[in-house]
C-alpha positions as CSV (number, residue, x, y, z in Angstrom):
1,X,1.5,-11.5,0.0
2,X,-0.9,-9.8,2.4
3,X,-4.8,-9.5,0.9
4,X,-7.8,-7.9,1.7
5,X,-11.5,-7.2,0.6
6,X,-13.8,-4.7,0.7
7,X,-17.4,-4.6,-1.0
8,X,-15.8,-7.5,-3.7
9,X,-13.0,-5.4,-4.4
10,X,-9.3,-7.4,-3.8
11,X,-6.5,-5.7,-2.3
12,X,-3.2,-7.8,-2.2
13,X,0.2,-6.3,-1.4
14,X,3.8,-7.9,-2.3
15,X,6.0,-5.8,-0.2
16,X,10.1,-6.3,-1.3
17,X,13.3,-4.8,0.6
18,X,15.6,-2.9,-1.9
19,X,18.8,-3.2,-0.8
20,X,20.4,-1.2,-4.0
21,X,18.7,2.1,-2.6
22,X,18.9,1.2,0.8
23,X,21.9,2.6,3.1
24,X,21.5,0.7,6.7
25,X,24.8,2.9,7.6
26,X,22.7,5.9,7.1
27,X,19.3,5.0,8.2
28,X,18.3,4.8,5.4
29,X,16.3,1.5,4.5
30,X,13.8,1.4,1.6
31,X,10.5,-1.0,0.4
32,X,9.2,-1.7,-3.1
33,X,5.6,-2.9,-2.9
34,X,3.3,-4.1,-5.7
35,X,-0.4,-3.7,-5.2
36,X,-2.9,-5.7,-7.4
37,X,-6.3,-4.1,-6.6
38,X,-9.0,-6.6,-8.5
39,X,-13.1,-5.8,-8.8
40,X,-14.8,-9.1,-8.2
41,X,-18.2,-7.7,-8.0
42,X,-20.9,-6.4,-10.5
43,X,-20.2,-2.9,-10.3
44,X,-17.6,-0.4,-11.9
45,X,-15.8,1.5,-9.4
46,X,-13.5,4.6,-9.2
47,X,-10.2,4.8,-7.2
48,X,-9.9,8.6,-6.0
49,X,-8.2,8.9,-3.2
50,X,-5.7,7.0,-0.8
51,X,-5.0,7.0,3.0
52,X,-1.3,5.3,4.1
53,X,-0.5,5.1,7.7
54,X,2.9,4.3,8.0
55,X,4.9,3.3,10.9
56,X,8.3,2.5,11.6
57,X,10.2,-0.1,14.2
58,X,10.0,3.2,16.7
59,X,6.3,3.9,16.5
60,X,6.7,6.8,14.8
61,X,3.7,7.4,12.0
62,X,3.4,8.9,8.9
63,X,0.4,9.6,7.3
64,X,0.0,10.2,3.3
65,X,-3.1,11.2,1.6
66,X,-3.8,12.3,-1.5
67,X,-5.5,12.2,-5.0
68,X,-5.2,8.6,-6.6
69,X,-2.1,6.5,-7.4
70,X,0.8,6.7,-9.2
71,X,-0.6,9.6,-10.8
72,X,-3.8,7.8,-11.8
73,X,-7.1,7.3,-10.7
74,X,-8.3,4.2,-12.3
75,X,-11.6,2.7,-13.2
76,X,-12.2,-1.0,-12.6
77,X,-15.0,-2.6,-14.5
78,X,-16.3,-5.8,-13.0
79,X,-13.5,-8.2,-13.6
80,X,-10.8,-5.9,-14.1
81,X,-7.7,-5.4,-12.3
82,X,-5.1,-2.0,-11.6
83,X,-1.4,-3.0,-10.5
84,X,1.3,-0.8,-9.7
85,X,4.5,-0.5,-7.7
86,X,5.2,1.9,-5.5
87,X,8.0,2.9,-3.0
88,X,8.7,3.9,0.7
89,X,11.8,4.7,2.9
90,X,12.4,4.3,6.1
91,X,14.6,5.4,8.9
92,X,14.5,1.9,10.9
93,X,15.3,-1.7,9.7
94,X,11.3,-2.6,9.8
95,X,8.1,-1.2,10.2
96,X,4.6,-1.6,8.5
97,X,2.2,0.2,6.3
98,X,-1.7,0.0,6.1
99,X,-4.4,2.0,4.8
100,X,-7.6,2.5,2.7
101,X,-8.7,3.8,-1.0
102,X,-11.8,5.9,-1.3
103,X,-13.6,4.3,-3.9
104,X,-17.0,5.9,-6.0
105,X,-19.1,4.3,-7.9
106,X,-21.1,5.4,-11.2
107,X,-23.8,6.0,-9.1
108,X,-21.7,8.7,-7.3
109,X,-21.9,6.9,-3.9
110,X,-18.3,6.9,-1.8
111,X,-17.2,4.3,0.0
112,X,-13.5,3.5,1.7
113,X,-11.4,-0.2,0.8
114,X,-9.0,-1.3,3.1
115,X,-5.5,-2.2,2.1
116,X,-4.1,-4.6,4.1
117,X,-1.6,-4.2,6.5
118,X,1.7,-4.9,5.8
119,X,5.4,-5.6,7.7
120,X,8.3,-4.2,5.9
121,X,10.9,-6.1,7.5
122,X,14.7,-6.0,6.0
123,X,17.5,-8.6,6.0
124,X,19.4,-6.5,8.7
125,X,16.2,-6.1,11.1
126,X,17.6,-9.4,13.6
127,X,21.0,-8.0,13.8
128,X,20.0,-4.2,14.2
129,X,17.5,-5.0,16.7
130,X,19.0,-7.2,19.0
């Protein structure tokens, strides 16, 4: 589990390989990650937007932004928590993914949250490499 904060607010990721929709023959190799994102301060907060940078074994980035998560942009009352589980595929055995969610709070002011980076690493990634 990888875990950051940001202004009281927990991020912690539990990356997973999935080798059912994976296809190492292909280059094909695909991640399911669960992110918890927890407000442990005294303020309720907005998630709006989110910023992935994600790179593979190569060096090649990808960047993703867009409105929200999973289709939602949830709001976290102090104490509360939003978890969901996304996906990503890659074209390499490994790579990593990290990032940041623009946040507002009731008071309208923006701020960013970092998400932690991440390694995506699958069972194959000693034998491809090498």
């Amino acid at each position: 589990m990888y875990r950051a904060v940001t202004r009281k607010i927990e991020v912690t990721v539990t990356p997973r390989f999935v080798s059912e929709r994976s296809s190492p023959n292909n280059g094909y190799y695909f991640w399911a990650y669960t992110i918890d994102i927890a407000n442990r301060g005294h303020e309720t907060v907005q998630l709006k937007t989110r910023h992935w940078r994600i790179t593979d074994a190569l060096g090649r980035l990808q960047e993703v932004k867009g409105p929200g998560v999973v289709g939602e942009e949830p709001m976290l009352k102090p104490g509360e928590s939003f978890e969901y589980t996304s996906g990503v595929p890659l074209q390499t055995p490994s790579g990593f993914m990290t990032g940041t969610y623009g946040m507002v709070t009731m008071g309208g002011e923006h701020f960013d949250i970092e998400i932690p980076a991440f390694s995506l690493d699958s069972p194959s990634t000693e034998r491809t490499l090498n």
